[in-house]
N, CA, C and O of each residue as an XYZ file, in Angstrom:
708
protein
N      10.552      0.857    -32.168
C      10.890     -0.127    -31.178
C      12.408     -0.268    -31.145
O      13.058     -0.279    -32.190
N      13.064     -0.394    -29.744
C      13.898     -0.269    -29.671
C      14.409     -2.009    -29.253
O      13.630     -2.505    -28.438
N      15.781     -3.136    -29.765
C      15.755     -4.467    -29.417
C      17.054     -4.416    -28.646
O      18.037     -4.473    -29.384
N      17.352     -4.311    -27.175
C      18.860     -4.285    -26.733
C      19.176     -6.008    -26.363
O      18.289     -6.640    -25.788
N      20.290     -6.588    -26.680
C      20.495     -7.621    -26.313
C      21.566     -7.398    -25.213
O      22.624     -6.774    -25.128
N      20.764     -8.242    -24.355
C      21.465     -8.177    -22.840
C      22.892     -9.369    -22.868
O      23.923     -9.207    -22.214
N      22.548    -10.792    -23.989
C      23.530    -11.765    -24.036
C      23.292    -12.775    -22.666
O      22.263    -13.397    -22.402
N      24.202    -12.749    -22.106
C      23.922    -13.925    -21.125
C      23.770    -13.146    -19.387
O      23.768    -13.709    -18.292
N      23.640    -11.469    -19.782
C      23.412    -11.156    -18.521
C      22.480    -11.363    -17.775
O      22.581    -10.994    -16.605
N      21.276    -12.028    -18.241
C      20.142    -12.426    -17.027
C      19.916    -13.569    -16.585
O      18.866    -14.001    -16.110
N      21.017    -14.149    -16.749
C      21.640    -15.717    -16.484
C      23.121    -14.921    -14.893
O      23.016    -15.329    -13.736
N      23.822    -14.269    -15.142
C      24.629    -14.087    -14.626
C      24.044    -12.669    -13.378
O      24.650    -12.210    -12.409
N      22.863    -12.361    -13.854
C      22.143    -11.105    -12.631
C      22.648    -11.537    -11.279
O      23.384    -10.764    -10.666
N      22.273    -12.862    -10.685
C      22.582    -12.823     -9.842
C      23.788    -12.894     -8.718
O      23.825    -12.658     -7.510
N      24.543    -13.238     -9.479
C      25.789    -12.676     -9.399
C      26.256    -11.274     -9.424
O      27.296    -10.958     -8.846
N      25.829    -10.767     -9.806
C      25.742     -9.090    -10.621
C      25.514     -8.598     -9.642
O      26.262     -7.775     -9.114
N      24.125     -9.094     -9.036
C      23.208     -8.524     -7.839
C      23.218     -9.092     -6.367
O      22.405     -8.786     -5.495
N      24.258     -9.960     -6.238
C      24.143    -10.578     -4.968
C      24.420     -9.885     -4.017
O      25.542     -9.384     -3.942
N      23.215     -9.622     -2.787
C      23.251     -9.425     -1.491
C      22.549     -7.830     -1.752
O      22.721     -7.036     -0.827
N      21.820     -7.369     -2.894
C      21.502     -6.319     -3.327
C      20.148     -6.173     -3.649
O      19.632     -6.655     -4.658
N      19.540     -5.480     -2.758
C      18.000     -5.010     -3.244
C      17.769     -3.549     -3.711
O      18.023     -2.499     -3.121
N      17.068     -3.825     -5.267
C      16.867     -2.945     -6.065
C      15.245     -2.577     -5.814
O      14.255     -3.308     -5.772
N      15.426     -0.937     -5.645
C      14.088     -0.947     -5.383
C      13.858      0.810     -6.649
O      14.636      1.749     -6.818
N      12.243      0.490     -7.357
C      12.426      1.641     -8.494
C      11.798      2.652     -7.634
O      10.804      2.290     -7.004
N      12.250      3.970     -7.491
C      12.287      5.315     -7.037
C      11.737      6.518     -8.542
O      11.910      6.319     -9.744
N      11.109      7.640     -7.900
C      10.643      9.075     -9.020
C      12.315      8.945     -9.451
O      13.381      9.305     -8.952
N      11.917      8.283    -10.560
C      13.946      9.121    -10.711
C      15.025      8.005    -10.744
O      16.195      7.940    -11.121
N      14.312      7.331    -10.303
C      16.228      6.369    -10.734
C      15.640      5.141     -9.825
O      14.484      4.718     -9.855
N      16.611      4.719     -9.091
C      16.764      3.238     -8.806
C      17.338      3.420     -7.155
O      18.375      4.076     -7.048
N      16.672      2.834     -5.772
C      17.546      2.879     -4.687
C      18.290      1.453     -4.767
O      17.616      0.423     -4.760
N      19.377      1.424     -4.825
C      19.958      0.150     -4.430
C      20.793      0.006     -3.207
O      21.741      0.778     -3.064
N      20.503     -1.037     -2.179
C      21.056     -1.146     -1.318
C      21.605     -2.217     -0.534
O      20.501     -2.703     -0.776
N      22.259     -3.148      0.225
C      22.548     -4.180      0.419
C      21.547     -4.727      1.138
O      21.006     -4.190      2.105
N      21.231     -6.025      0.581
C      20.325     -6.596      1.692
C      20.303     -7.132      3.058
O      21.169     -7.825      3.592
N      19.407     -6.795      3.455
C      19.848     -6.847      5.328
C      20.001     -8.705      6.028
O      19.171     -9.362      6.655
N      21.023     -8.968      5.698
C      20.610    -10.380      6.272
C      21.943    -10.819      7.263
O      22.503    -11.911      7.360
N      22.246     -9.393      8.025
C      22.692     -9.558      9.508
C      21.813    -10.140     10.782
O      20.676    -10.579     10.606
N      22.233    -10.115     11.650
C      21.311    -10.972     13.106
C      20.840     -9.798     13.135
O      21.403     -8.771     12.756
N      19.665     -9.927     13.642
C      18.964     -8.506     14.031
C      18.728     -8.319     15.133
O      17.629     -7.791     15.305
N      19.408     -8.564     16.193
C      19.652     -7.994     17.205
C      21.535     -7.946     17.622
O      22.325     -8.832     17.948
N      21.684     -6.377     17.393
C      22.759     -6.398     17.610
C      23.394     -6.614     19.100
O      24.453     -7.124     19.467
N      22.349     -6.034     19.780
C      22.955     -6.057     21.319
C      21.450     -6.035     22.206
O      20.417     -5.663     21.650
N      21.472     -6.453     23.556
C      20.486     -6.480     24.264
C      20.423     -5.934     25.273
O      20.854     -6.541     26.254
N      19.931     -4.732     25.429
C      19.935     -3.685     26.335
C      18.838     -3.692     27.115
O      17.807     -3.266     26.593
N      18.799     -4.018     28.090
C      17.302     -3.297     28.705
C      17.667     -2.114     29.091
O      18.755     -2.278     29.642
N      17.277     -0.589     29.131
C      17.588      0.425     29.754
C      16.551      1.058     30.408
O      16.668      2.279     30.517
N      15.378      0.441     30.958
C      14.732      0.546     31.760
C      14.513     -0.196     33.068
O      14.420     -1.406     32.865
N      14.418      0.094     34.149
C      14.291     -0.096     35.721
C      13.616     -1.731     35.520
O      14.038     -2.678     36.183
N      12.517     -1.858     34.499
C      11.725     -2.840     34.973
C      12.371     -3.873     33.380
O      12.809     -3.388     32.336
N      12.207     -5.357     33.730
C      13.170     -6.073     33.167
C      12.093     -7.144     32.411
O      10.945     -6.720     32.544
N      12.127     -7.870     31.978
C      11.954     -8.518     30.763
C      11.793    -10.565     30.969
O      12.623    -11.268     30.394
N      11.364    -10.811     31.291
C      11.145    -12.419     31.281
C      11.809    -13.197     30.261
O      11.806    -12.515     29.236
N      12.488    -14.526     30.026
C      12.352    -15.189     29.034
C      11.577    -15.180     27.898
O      11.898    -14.930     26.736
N      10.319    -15.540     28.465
C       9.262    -15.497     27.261
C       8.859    -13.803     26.657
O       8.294    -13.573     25.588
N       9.239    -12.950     27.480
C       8.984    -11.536     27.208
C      10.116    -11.542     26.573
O      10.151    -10.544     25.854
N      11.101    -12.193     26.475
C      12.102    -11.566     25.143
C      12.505    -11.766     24.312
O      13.323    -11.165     23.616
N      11.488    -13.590     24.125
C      11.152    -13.739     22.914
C       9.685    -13.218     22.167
O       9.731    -13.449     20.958
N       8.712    -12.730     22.495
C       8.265    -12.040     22.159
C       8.833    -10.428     21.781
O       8.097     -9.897     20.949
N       9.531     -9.901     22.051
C       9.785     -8.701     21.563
C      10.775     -8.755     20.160
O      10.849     -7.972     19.213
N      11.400     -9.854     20.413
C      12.235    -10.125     19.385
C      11.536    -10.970     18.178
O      12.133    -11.189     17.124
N      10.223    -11.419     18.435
C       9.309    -11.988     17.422
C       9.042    -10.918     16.636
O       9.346    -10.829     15.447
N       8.123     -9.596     17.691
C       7.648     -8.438     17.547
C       8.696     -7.538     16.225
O       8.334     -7.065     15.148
N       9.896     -7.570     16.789
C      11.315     -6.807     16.455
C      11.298     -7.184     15.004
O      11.314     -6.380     14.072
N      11.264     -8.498     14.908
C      11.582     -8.924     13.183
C      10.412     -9.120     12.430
O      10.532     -9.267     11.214
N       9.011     -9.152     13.089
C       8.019     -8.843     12.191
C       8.087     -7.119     11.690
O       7.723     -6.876     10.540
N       8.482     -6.141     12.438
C       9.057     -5.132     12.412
C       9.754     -4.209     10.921
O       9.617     -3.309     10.092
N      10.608     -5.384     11.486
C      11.717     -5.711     10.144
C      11.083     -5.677      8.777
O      11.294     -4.738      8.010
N      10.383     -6.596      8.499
C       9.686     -6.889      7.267
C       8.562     -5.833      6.966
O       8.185     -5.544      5.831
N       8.234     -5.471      7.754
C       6.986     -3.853      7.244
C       7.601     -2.835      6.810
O       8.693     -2.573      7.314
N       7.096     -2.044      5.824
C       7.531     -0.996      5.723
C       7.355      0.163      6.836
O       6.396      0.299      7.597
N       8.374      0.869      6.757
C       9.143      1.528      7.670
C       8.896      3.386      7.848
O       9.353      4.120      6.972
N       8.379      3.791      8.675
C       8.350      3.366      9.969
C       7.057      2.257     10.817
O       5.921      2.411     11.266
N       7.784      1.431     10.722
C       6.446      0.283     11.261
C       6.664     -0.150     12.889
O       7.585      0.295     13.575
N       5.417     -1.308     13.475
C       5.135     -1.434     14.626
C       4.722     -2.785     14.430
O       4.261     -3.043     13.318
N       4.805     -3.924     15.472
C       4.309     -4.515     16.025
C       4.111     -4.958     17.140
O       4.965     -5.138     18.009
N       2.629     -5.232     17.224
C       2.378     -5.727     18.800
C       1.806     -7.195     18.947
O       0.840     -7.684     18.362
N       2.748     -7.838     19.988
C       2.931     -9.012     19.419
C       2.084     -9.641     20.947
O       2.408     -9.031     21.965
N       1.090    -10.753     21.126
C       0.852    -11.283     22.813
C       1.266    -12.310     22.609
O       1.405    -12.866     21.519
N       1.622    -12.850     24.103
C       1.947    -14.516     24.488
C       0.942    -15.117     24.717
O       0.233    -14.679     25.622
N       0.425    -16.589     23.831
C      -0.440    -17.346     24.204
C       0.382    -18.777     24.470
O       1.587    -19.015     24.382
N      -0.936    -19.781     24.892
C       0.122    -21.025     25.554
C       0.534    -22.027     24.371
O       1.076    -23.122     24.522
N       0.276    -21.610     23.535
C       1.124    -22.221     21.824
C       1.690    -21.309     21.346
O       1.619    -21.497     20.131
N       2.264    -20.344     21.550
C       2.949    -19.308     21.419
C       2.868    -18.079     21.210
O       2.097    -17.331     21.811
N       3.852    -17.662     20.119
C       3.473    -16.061     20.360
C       2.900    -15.349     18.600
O       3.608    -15.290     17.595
N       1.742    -14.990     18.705
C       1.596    -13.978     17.677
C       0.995    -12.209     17.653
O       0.526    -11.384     18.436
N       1.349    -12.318     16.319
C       0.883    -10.959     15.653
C      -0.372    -10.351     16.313
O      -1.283    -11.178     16.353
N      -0.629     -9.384     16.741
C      -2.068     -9.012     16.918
C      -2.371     -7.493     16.209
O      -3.486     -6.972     16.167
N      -1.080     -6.886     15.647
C      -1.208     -5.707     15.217
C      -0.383     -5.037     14.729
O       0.242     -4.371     15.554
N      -0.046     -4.894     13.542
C       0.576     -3.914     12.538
C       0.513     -2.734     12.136
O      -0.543     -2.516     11.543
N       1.235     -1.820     12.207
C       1.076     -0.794     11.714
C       2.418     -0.273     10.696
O       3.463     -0.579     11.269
N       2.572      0.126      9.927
C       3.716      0.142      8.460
C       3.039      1.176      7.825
O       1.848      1.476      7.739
N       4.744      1.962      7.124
C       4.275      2.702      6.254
C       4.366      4.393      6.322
O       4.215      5.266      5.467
N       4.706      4.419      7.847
C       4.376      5.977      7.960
C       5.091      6.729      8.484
O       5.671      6.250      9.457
N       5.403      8.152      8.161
C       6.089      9.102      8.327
C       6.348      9.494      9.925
O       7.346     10.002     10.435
N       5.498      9.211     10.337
C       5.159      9.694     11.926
C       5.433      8.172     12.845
O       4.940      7.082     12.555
N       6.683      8.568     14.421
C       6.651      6.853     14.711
C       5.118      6.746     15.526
O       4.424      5.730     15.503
N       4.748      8.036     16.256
C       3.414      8.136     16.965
C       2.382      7.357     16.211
O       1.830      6.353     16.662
N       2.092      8.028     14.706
C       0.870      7.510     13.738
C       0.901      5.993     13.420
O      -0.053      5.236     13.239
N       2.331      5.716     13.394
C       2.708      3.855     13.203
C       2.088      3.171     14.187
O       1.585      2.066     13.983
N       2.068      3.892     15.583
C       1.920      3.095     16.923
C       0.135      3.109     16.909
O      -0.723      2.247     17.097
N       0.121      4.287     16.646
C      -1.913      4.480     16.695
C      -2.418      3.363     15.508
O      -3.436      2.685     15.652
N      -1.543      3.287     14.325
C      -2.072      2.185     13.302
C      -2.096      0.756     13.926
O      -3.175      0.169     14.008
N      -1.124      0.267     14.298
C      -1.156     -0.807     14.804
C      -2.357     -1.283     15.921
O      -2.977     -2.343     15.834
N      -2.584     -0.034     17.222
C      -3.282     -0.345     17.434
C      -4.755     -0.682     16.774
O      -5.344     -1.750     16.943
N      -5.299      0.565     15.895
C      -6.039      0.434     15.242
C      -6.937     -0.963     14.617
O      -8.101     -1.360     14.561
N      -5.310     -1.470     14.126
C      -5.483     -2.825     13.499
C      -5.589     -3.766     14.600
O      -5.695     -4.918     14.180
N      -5.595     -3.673     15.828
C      -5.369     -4.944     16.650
C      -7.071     -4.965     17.149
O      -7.760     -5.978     17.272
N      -7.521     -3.466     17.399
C      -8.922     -3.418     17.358
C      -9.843     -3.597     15.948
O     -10.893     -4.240     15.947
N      -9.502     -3.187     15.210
C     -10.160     -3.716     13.898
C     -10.453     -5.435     13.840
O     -11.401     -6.110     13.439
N      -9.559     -5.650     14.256
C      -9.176     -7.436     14.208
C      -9.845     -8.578     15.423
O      -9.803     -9.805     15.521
N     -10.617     -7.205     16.468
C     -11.023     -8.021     17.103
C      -9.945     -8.894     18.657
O     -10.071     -9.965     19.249
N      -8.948     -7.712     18.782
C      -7.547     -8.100     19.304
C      -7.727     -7.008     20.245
O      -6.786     -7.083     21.034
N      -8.315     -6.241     20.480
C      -8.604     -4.879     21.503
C      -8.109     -6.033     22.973
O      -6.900     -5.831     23.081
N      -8.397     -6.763     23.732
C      -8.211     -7.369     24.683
C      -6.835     -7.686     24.486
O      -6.271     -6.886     25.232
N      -6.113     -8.248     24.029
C      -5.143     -8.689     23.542
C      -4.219     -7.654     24.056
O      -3.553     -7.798     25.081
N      -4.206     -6.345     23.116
C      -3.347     -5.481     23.683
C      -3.155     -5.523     25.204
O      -1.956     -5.414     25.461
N      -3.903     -5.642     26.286
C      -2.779     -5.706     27.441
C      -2.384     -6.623     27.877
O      -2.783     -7.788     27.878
N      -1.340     -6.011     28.388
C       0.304     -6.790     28.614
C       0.893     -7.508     27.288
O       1.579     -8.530     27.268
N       0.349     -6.526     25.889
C       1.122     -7.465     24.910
C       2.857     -6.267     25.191
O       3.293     -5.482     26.033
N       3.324     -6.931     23.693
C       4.565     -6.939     23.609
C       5.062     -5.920     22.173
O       4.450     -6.191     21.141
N       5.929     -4.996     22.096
C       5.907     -4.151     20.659
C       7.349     -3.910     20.612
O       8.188     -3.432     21.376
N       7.329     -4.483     19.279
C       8.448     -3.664     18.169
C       8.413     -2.341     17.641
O       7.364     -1.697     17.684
N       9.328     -1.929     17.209
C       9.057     -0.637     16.319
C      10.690     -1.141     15.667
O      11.600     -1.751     16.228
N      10.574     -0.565     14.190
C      12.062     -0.392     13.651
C      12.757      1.035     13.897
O      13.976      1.114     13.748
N      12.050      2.106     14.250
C      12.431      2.939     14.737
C      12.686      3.415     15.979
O      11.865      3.082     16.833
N      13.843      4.294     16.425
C      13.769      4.934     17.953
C      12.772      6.202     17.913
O      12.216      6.786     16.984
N      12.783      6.418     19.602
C      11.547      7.212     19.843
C      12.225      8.802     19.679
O      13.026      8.952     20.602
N      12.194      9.414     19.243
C      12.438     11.310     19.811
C      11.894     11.659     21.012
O      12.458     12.243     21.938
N      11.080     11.379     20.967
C      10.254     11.528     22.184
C       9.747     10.699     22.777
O       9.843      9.601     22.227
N       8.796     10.716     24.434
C       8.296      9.692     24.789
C       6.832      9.638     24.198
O       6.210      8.611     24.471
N       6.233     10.521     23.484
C       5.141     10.074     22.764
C       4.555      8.925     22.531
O       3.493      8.479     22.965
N       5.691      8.271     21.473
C       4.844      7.240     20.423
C       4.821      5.925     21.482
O       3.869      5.152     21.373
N       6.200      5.567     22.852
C       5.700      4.788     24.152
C       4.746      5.451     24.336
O       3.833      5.103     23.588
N       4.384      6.599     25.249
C       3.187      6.363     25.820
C       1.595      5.986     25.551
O       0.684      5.667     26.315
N       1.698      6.212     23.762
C       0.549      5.553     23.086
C       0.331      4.112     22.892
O      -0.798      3.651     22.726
N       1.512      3.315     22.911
C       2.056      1.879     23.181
C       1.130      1.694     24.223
O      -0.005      1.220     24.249
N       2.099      2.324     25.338
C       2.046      1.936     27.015
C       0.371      1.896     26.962
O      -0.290      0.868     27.106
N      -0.086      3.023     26.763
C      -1.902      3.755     26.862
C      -2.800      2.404     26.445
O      -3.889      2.120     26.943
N      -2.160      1.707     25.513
C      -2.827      0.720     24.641
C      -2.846     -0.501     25.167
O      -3.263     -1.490     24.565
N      -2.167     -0.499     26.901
C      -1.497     -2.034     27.021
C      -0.150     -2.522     26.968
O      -0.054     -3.518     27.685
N       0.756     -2.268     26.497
C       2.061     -2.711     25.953
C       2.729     -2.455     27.099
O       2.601     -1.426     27.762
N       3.655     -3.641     27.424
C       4.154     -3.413     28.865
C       5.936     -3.570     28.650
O       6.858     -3.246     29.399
N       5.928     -4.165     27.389
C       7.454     -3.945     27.152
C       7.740     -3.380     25.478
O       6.812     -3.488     24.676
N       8.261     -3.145     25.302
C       8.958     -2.228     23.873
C      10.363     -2.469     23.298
O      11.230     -1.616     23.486
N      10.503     -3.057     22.935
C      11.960     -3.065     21.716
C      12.035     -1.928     21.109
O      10.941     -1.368     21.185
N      12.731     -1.368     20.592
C      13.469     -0.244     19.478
C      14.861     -0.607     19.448
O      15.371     -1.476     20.155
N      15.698      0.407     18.231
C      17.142      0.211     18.159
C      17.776      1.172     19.007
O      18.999      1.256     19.126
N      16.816      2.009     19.689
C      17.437      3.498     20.548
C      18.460      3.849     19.506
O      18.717      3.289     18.441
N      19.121      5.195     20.223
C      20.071      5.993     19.259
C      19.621      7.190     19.223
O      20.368      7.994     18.666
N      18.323      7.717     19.764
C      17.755      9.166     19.699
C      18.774     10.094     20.650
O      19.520      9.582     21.484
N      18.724     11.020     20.492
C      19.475     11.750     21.117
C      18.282     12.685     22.350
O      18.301     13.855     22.733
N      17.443     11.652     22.641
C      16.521     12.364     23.376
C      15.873     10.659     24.412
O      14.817     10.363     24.971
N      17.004     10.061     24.229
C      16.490      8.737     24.525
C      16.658      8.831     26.126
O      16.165      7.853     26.688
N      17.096      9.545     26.777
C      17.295      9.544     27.997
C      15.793     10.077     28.349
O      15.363      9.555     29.378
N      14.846     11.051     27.692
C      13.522     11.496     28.108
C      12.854      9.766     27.819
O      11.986      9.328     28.575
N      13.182      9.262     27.114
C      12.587      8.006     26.540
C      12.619      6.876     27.501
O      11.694      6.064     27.489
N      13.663      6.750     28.380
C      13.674      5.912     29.214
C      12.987      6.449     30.128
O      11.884      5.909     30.209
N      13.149      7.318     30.896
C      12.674      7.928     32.188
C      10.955      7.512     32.120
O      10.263      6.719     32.758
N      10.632      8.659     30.807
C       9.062      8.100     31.025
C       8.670      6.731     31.040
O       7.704      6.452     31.749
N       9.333      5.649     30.278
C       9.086      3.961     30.522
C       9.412      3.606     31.633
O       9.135      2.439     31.911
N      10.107      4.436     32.679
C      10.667      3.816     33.796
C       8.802      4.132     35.103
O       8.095      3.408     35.802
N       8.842      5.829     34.664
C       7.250      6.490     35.149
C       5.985      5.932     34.659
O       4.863      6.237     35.066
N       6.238      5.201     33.871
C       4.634      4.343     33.439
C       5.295      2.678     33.589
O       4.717      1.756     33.013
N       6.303      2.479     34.257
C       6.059      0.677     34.869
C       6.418      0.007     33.350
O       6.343     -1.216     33.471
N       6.755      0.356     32.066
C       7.230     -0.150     30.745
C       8.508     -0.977     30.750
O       9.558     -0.380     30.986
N       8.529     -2.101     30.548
C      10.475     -2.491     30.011
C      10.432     -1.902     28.444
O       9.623     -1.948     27.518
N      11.666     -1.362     28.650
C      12.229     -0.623     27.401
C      13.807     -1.516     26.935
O      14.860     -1.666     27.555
N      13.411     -1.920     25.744
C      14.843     -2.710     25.252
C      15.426     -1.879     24.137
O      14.653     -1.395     23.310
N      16.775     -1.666     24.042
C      17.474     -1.133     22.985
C      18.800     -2.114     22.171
O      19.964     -2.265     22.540
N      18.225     -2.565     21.186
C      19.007     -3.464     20.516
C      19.713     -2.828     19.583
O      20.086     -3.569     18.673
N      20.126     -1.343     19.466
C      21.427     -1.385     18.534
C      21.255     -1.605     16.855
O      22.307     -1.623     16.217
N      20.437     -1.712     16.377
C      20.299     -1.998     15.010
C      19.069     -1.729     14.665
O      18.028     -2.232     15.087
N      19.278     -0.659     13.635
C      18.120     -0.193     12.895
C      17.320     -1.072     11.761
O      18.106     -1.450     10.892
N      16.301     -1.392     11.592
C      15.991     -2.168     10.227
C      14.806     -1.689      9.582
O      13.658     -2.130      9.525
N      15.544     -0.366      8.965
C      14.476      0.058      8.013
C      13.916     -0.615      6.424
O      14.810     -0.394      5.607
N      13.208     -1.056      6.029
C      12.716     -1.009      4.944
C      12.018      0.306      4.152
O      11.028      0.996      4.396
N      12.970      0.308      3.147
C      11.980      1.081      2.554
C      11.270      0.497      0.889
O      10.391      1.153      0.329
């Protein structure tokens, strides 16, 4: 047995560690600053069709439930007349397409299948393609948040503009990992 005395460092950690999330990795340690900027850096609509009040607080509900899933995640969020919630999550996955099919998944699992249309979706990721929208769109979803930044985002708008979608690009990525 090995006895290391730390002294008064786990009194002073947080100091040590402020604004820093440690997360354990095969192999070592990711450490990274913790995200507690505004999370919306900028408000873009870059699609033809535009966005309501209440549609943009829902996307931005959507956006920061987003936030908190692991990454690449989704939410699809509807407006009711006490406000706005969750109807479907999807987190966790390599693929942004497979994130978007999870969420739905879960919104039908849940008994939320109706729900999906005209709801509202986050993603923490941008699209490469128009794929993982048109599985959104397919599902109901009539507007979409992302941080854009793809270098293919111009195919990304066009098709949201060809399926009647508002497409918002807020500028800030918020991955969790």
């Amino acid at each position: 047995m090995i006895i290391i005395e730390y002294g008064d460092f786990l009194e002073k950690r947080n100091d040590i560690y402020k604004n820093l999330e440690i997360r354990s990795v095969l192999g070592g340690y990711l450490v990274q600053e913790y995200d507690s900027k505004p999370i919306i850096k900028e408000w873009n609509v870059v699609s033809k069709k535009q966005v309501t009040d209440i549609e943009r607080e829902a996307l931005i509900f959507a956006y920061k439930v987003s936030k908190w899933a692991k990454s690449n995640s989704a939410c699809f969020a509807q407006i009711y007349d006490d406000g706005i919630y969750t109807i479907g999550i999807g987190a966790g996955q390599q693929s942004r397409v497979h994130v978007v099919k999870l969420a739905i998944q879960k919104a039908i699992e849940f008994g939320h299948e109706a729900e999906l249309k005209n709801s509202m979706m986050g993603t923490d990721s941008f699209f490469p393609f128009p794929d993982g929208l048109e599985v959104a769109v397919n599902a109901g979803a009539k507007a979409i948040i992302n941080p854009g930044g793809s270098i293919r985002d111009e195919a990304v708008i066009k098709r949201a503009d060809e399926l009647n979608c508002a497409l918002v690009f807020c500028g800030k990525r918020v991955f969790r990992h």
